[in-house]
C-alpha positions as CSV (number, residue, x, y, z in Angstrom):
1,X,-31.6,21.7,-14.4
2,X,-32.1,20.4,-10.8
3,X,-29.1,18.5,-9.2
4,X,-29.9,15.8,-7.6
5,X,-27.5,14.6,-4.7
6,X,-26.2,10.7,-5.2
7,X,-26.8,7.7,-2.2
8,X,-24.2,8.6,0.2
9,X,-23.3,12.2,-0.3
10,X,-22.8,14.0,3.1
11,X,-24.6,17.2,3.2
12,X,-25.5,20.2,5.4
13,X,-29.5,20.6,6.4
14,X,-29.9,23.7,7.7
15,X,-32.4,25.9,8.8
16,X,-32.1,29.2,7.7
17,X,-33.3,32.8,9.4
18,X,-33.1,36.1,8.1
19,X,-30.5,34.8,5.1
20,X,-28.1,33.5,7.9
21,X,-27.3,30.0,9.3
22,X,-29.6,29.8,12.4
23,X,-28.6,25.6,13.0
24,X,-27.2,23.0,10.8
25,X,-26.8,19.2,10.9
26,X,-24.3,16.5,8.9
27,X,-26.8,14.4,7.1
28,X,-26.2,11.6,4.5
29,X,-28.4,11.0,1.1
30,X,-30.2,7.9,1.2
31,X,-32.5,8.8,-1.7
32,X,-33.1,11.9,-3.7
33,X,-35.3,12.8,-6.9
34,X,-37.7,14.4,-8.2
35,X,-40.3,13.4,-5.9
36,X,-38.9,12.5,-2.9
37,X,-35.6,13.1,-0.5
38,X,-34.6,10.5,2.3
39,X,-32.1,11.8,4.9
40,X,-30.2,10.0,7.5
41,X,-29.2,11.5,10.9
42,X,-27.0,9.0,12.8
43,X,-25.4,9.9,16.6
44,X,-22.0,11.3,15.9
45,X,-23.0,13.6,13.2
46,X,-21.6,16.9,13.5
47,X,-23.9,19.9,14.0
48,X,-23.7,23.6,14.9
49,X,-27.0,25.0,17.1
50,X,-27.1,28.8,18.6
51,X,-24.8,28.9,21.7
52,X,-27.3,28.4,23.9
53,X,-29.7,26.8,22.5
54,X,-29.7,23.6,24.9
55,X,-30.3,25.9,28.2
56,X,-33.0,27.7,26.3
57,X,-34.7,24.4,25.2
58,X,-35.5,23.6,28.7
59,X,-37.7,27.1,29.1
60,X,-40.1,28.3,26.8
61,X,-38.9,27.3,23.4
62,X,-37.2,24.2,22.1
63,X,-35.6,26.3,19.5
64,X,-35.1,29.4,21.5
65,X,-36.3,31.6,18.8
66,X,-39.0,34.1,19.9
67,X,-40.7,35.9,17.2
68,X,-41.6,38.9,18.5
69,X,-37.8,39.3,19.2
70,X,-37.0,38.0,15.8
71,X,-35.4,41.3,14.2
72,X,-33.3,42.3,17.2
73,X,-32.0,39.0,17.8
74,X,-28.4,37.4,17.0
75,X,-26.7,34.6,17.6
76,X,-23.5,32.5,17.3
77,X,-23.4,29.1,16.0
78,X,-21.7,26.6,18.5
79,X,-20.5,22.9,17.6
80,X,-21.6,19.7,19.0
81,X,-22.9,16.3,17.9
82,X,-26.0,14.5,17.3
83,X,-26.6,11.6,20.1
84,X,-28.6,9.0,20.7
85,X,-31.4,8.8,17.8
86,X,-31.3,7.5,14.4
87,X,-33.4,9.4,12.0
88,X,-34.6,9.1,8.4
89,X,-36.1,12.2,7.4
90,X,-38.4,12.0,4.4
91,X,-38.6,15.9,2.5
92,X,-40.7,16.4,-1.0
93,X,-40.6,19.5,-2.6
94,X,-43.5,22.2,-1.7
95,X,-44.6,19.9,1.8
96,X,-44.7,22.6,4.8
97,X,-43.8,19.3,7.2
98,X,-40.6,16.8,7.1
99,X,-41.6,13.5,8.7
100,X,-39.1,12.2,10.8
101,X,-38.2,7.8,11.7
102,X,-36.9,7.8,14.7
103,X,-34.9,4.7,16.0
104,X,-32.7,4.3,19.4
105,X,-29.3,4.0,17.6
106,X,-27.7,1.1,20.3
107,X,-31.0,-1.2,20.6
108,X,-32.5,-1.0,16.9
109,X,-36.0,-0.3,18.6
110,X,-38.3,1.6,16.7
111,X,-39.2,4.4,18.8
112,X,-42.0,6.0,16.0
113,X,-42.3,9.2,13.6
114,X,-41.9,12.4,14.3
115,X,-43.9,15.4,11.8
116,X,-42.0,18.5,11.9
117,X,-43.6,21.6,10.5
118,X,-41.3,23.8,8.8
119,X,-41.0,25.7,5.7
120,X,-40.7,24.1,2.5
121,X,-37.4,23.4,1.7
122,X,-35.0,24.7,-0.9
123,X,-31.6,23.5,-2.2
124,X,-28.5,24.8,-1.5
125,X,-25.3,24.5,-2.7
126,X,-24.4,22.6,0.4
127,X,-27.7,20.6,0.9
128,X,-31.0,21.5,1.8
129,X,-32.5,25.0,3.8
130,X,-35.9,25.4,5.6
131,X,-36.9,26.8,8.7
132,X,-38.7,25.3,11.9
133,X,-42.4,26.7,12.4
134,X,-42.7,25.0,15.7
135,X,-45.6,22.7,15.7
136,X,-44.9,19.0,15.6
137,X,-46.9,15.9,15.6
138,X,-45.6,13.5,17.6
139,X,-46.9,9.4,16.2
140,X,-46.1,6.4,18.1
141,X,-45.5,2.8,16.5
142,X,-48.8,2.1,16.5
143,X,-50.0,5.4,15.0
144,X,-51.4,7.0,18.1
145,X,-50.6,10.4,18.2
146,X,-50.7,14.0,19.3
147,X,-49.9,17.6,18.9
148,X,-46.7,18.7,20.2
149,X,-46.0,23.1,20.9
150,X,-49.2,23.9,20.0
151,X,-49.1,26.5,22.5
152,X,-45.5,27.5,20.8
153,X,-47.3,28.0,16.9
154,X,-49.8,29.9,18.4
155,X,-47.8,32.4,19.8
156,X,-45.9,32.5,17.0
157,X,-49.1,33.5,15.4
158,X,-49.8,35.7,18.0
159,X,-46.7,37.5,17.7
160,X,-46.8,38.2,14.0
161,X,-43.8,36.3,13.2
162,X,-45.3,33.9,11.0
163,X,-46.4,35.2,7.6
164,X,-50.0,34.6,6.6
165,X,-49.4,32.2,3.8
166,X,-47.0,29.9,6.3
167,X,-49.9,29.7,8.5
168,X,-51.7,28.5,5.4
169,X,-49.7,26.5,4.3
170,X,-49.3,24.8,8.0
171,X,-52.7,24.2,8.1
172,X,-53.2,22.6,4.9
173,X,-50.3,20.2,5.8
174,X,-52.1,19.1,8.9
175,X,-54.8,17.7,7.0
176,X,-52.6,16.3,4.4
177,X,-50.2,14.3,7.0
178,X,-53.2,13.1,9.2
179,X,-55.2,11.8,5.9
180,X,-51.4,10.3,4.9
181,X,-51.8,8.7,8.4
182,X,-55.6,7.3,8.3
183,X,-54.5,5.9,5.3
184,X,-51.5,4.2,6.2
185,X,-49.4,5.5,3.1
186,X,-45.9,5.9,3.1
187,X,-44.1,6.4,5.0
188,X,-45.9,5.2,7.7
189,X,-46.8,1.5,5.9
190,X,-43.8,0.1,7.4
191,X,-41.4,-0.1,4.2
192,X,-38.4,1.4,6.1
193,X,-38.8,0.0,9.4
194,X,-36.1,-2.3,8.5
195,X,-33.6,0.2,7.1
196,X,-30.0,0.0,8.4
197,X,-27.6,3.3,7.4
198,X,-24.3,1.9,5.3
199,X,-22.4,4.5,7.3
200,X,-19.9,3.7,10.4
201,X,-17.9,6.6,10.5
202,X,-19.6,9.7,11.9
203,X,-20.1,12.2,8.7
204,X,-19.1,16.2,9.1
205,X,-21.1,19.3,7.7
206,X,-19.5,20.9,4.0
207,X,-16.5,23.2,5.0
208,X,-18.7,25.8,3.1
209,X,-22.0,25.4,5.5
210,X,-22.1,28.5,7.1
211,X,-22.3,30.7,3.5
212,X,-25.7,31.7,2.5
């Protein structure tokens, strides 16, 4: 039987590579069930990225992961803290894509969605794993939008570190998130634009988060 997390829970969401901890971020359960997982991500929020990572997101790519590289490559995870942002992230089970509500945490504005493309997640004993394919649609508050690392998928593709059926699966999400979009479903029909997190105190990942 599934176990479902309750409203408040801290948890780890991580993305995992090659059965190891690659990042991972203190998130709190808004909602989670059979068909649907809400997420929160507030500034303060203790994380752990690949020492690095920040440098290498000013170059090339914004998770510093090159494929072609992929089975020579190691890393060690270093601590810091989310800042800025509040997110909701919305996850249901089998979607290659989390959407993304993303909120300046000081002003309350509504800054738009975000669509990330990534592995369908699994559960964990800590939380939730996936892993970050690097394309992302980027929508404003209006629901303008556009592509973001295109170029950064497609090398990915290039490279051969994508496995056929991801790239599949990618593509089949596009279609399904920009048909969610024409239509105005949710989350984009403006049911959580008024959300407020219960939380105050900044939340910390599972002592157990780095273990497989």
């Amino acid at each position: 039987m599934t176990k479902f997390w309750s409203a408040g829970d801290t948890v780890a969401l991580r993305g995992m590579f090659r059965n190891r901890v690659w990042l991972a971020q203190a998130v709190s359960i808004v909602k989670d069930d059979a068909f649907e997982t809400v997420l929160s991500l507030l500034p303060g929020a203790q994380c752990f990225y690949p020492e690095g990572l920040f440098r290498r997101a000013k170059g090339d790519h914004s998770l510093g992961l090159r494929w072609q590289e992929a089975n020579r490559l190691d890393w060690t995870l270093q601590e810091t803290y989310w800042k800025h942002n509040r997110f909701l992230i919305f996850l249901r089970p089998n979607n290659y894509y989390a959407t993304f509500l993303v909120w300046h945490h000081q002003t309350n504005e509504f800054l738009g969605y975000y669509v990330n493309f990534q592995l369908p997640y699994v559960r964990s004993h800590v939380g939730f794993d996936s892993l970050d394919l690097d394309l992302d649609l980027v929508i404003k508050p209006n629901l303008e939008w556009h592509w973001k690392d295109e170029d950064h998928f497609n090398e990915a593709i290039a490279d051969r570190g994508l496995l056929p059926h991801w790239i599949t699966g990618v593509e089949k999400a596009k279609t399904e998130v920009l048909n969610q979009l024409a239509a105005i479903e949710s989350p984009y029909n403006s049911e959580w634009l008024n959300w407020l997190p219960d939380a105050i105190e900044p939340v910390r990942l599972p002592l157990s988060y780095s273990r497989p």
